[in-house]
PALUMPA-530555 format. One line per 3 residues: for each residue x, y, z of N, C-alpha, C. Coordinates in steps of 0.02 Angstrom, whole numbers. Example, Ala and Ser with C-alpha at 12.3 -4.5 7.8 and 13.67 -1.06 7.14 Angstrom:
<nodes>
660:-284:390:615:-225:390:660:-165:390; 642:-112:354:684:-53:357:645:2:394
</nodes>
This chain:
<nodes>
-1157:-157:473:-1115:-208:504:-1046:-179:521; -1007:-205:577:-953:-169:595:-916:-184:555; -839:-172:538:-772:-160:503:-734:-248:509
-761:-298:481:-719:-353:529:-668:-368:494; -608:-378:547:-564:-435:546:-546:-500:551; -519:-522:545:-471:-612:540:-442:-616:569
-444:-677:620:-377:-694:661:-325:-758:628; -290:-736:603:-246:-802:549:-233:-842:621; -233:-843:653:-191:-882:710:-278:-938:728
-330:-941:731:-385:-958:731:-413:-987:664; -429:-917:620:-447:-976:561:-409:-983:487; -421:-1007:455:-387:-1026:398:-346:-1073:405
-337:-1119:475:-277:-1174:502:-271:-1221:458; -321:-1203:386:-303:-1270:336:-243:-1260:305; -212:-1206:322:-138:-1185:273:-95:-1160:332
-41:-1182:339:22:-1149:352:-5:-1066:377; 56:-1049:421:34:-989:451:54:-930:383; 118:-935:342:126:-902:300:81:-873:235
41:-950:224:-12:-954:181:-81:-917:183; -93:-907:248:-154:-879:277:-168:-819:247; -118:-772:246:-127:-700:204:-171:-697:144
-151:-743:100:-182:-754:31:-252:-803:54; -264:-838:85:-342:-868:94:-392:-827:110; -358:-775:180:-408:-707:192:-409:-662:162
-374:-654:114:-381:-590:47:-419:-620:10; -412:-668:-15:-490:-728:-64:-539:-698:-29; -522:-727:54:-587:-730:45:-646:-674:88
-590:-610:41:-633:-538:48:-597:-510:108; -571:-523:166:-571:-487:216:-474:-430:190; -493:-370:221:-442:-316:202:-396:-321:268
-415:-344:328:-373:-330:413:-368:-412:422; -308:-410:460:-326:-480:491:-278:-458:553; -243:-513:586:-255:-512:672:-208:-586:696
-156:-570:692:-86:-641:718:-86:-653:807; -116:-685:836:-108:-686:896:-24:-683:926; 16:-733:879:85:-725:870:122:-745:833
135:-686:785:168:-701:723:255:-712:718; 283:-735:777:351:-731:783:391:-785:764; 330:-842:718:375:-900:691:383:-861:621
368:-814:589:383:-796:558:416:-731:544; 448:-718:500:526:-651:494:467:-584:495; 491:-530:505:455:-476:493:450:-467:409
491:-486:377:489:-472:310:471:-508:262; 451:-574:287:399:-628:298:309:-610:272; 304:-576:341:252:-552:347:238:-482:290
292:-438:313:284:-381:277:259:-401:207; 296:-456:167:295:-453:87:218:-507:84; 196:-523:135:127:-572:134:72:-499:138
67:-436:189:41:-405:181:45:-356:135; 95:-338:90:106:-312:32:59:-342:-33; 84:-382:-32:68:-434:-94:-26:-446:-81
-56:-455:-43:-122:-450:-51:-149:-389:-7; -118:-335:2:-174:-273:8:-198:-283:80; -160:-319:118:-180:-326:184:-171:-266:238
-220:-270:299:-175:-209:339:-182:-284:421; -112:-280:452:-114:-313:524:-122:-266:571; -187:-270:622:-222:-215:671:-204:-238:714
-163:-299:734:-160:-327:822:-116:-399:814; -76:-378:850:-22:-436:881:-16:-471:961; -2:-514:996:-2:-522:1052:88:-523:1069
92:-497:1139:158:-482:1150:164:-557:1168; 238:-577:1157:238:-670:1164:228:-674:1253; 193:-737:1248:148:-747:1312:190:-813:1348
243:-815:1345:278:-861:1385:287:-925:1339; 307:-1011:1357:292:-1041:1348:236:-1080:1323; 185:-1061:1276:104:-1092:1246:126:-1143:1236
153:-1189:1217:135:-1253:1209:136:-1288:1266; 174:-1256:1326:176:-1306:1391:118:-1267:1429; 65:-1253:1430:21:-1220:1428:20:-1150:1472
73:-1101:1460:58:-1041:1485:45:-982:1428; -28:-938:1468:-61:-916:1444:-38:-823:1451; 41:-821:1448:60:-759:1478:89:-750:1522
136:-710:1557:177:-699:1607:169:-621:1631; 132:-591:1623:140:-497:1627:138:-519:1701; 104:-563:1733:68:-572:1796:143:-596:1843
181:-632:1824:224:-655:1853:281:-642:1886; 289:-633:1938:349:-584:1985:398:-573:1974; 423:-661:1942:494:-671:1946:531:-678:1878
466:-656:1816:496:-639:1755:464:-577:1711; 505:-528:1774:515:-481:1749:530:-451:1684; 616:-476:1682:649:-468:1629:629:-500:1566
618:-569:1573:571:-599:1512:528:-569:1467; 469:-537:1513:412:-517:1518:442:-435:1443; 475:-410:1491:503:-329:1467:531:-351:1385
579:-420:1374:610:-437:1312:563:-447:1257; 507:-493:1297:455:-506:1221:389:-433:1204; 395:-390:1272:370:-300:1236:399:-276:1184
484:-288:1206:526:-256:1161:518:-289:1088; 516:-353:1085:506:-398:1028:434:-372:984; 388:-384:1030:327:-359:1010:328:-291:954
336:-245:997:340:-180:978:381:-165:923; 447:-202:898:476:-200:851:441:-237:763; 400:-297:805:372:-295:761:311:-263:727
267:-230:784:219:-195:769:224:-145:726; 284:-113:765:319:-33:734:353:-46:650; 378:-125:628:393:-126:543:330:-154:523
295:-186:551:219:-198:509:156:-131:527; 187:-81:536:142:-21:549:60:-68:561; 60:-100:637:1:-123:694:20:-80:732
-48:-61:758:-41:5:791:-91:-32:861; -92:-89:876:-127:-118:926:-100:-183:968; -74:-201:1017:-21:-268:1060:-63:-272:1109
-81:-328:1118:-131:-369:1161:-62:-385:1220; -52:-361:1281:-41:-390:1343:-68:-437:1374; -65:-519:1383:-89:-555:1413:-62:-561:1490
-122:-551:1526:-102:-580:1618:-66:-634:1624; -95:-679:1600:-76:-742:1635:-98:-799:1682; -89:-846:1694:-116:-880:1761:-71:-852:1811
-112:-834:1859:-76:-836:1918:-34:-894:1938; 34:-850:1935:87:-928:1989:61:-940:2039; 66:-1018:2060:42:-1045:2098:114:-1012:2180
99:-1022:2220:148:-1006:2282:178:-947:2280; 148:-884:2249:132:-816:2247:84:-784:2287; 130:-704:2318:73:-671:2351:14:-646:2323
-47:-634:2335:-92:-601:2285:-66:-526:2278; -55:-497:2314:-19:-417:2313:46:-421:2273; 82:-457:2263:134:-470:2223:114:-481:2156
77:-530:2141:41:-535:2083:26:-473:2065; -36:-434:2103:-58:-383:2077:-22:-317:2036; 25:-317:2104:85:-242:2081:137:-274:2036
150:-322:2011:184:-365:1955:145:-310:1882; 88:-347:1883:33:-351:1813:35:-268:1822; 1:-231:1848:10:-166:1858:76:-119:1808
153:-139:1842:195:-123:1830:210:-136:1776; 207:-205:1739:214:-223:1659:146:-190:1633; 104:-170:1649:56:-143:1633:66:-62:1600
93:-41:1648:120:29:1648:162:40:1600; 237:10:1614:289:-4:1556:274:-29:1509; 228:-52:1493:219:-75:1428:176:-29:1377
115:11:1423:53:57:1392:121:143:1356; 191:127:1431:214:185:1408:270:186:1331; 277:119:1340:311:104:1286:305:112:1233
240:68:1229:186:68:1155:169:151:1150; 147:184:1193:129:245:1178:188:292:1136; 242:289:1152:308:319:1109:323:288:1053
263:242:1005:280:242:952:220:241:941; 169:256:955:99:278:915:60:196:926; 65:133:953:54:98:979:-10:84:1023
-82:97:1019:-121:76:1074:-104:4:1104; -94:13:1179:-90:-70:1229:-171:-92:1243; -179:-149:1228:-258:-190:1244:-242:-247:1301
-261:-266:1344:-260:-305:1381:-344:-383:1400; -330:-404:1379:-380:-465:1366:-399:-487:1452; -476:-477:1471:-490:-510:1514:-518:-609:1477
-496:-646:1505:-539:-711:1484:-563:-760:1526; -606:-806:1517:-660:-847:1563:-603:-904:1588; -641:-884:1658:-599:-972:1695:-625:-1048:1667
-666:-1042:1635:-682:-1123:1613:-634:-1140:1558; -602:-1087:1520:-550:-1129:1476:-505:-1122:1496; -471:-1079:1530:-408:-1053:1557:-407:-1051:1619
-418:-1103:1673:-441:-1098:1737:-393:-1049:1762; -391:-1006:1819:-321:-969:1855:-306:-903:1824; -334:-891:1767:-325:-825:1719:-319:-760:1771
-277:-746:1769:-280:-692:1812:-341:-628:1816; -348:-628:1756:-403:-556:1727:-463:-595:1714; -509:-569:1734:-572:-617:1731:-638:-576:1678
-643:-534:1716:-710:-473:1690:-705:-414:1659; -736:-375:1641:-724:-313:1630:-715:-258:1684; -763:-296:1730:-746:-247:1786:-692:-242:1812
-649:-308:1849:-606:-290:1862:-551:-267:1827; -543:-285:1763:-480:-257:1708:-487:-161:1719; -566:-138:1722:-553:-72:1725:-530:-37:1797
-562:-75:1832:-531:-47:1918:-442:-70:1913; -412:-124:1891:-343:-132:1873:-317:-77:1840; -345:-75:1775:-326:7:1733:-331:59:1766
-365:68:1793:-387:130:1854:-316:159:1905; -279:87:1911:-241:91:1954:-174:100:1910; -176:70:1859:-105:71:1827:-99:149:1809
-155:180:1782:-130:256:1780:-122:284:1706; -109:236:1666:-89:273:1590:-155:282:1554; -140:346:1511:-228:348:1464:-187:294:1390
-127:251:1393:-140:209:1317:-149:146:1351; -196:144:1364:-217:64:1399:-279:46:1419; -327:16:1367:-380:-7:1357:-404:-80:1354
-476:-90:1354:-469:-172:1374:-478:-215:1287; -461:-270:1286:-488:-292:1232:-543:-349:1227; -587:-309:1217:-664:-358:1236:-691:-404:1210
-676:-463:1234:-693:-510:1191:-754:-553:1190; -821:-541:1152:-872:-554:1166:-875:-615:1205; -844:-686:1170:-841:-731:1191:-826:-753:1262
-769:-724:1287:-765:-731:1362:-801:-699:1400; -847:-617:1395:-866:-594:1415:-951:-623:1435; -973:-667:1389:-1023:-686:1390:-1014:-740:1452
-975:-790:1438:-973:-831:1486:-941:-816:1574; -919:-744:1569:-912:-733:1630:-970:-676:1648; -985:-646:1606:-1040:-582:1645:-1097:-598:1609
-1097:-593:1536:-1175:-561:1502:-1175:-513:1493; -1230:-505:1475:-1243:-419:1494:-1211:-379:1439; -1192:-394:1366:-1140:-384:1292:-1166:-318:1277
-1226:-300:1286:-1245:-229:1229:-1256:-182:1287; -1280:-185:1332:-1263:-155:1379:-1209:-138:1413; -1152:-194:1415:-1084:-174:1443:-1031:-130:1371
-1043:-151:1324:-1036:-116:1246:-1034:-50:1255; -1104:-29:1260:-1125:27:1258:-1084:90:1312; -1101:77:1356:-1105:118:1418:-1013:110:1419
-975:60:1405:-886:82:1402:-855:72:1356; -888:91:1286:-853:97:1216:-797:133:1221; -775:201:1274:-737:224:1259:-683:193:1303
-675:147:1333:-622:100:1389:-610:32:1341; -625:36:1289:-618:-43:1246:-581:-12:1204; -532:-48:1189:-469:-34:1126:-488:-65:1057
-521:-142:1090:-538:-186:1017:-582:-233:1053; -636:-284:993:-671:-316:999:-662:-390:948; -664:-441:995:-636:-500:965:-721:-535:977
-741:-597:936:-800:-624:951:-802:-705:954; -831:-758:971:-850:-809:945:-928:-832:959; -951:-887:960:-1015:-898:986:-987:-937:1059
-1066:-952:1097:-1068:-976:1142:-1110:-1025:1156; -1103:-1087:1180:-1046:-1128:1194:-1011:-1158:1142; -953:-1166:1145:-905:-1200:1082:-856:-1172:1064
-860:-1079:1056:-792:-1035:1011:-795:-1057:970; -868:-1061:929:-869:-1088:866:-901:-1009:828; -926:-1026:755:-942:-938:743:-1020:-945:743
-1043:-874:729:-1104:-862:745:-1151:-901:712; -1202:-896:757:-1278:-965:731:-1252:-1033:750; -1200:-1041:798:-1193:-1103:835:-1194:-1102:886
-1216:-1051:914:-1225:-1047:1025:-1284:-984:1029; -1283:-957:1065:-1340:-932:1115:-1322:-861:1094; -1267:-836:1069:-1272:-750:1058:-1302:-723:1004
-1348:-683:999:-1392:-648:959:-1334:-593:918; -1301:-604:879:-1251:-579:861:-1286:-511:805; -1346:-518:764:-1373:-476:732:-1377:-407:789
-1400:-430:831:-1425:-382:897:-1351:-330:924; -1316:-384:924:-1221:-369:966:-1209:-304:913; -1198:-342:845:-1187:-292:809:-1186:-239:778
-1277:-233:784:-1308:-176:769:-1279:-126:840; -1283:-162:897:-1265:-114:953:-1212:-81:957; -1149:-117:923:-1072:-88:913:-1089:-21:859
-1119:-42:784:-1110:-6:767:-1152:65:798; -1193:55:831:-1227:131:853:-1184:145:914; -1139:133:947:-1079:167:982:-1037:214:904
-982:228:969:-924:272:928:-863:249:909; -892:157:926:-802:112:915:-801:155:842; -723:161:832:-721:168:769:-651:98:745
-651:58:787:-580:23:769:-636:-63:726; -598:-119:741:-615:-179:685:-659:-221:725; -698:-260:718:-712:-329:753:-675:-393:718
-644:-415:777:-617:-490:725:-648:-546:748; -652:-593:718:-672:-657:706:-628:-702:744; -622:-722:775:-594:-740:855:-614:-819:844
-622:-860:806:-668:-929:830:-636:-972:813; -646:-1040:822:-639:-1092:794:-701:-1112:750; -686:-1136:688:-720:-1142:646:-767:-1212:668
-823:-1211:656:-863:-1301:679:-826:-1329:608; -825:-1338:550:-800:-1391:510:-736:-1348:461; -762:-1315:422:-705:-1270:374:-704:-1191:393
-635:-1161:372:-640:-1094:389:-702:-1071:341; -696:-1085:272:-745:-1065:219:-815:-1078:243; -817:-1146:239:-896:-1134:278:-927:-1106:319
-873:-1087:379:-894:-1068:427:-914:-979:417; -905:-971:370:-887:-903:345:-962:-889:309; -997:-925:317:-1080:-928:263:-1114:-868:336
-1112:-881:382:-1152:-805:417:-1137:-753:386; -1070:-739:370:-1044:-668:344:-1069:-662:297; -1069:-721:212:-1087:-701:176:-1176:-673:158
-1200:-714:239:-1268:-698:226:-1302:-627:223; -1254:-620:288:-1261:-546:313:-1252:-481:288; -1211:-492:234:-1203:-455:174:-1261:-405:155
</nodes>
């Protein structure tokens, strides 16, 4: 079975974000995974991953406004500077919680934007950001995700995220594959796995339909996983879901699988 991780920002939501550290050390897992840990201090965090033996593999650089529902800004023309402040933010925290992995989110495309503008936008924060992270030992991941939850998402597939990468130019900039969206936009999981293990930075999962966890939708996840591990990923899989009733319960595949 692959190496997995926890996303505190996903499950364990029965406790406080601070609390989460100590529920996923219970309950066995060594990595976990803050989509964005910036309501809390770095030293916050630091003495939460101290104190239970934790290691944090992946942060998201702050993605604009989330509660008024934006899903990222890298994409956006006219916030540039924004965009560049929460890398810098990012990266400072990555670099005192020694995470050696920052998820770049696209974004929805602004509405009354050129598409070529858009494009060479995402590109350019793309670039500056892969070169950034790279001068402190930093891998950059960039998340393609499905239009049915995020209608407008700028990054859709794998394909196109790698013809995008193609163009941005840097070798620290990989995709971060997330079974879950990938299913609902392509298919095709052990096969697309396989054949560009070495273009994937990290692997996030849930089931399908729901983003609930495995043995509640349609992905043959015994199958997924056996296939990761016979690649050369050598990095984590995290647990990406919303739980159907409790984080704990939902957690009975893992223990089965054991």
């Amino acid at each position: 079975m692959p190496d997995f991780a926890v996303n505190l920002s996903m499950l364990f939501t029965e406790h406080p974000l601070k609390e989460r550290f100590a529920a996923a050390a219970q309950a066995g897992f060594k990595k976990v995974e803050i989509q964005f840990p910036y309501e809390l201090s770095i030293a916050d965090i630091k003495a939460q991953l101290d104190q239970h033996n934790l290691e944090l593999i992946l942060i998201n650089a702050p993605a604009g406004n989330w509660a008024a529902g934006e899903r990222g800004i890298a994409c956006h023309p006219d916030r540039i500077d924004e965009q560049q402040q929460g890398v810098t933010q990012a990266i400072s925290y990555a670099t005192a919680l020694n995470c050696r992995k920052i998820n770049l989110l696209a974004g929805i495309t602004p509405q009354n934007s050129e598409n070529a503008q858009v494009k060479s936008t995402f590109i350019r924060n793309l670039y500056s950001t892969a070169a950034a992270c790279d001068a402190k030992g930093i891998t950059l991941v960039s998340e393609a995700i499905n239009t049915q939850d995020i209608p407008g998402f700028y990054l859709n597939t794998s394909d196109q995220a790698w013809q995008l990468f193609a163009e941005v130019g840097h070798a620290n900039l990989k995709l971060q594959f997330d079974i879950y969206h990938m299913q609902i936009m392509q298919g095709n999981l052990i096969k697309t796995l396989q054949e560009n293990i070495d273009r994937i930075g990290h692997i996030q999962f849930a089931d399908v339909p729901g983003r609930h966890e495995p043995g509640t939708g349609e992905i043959n996840f015994t199958n997924v996983f056996n296939a990761i591990d016979a690649t050369s990923y050598a990095g984590s899989v995290s647990l990406e879901y919303i739980p159907l009733t409790s984080t704990l319960t939902g957690l009975s595949w893992l223990n089965q699988s054991k």
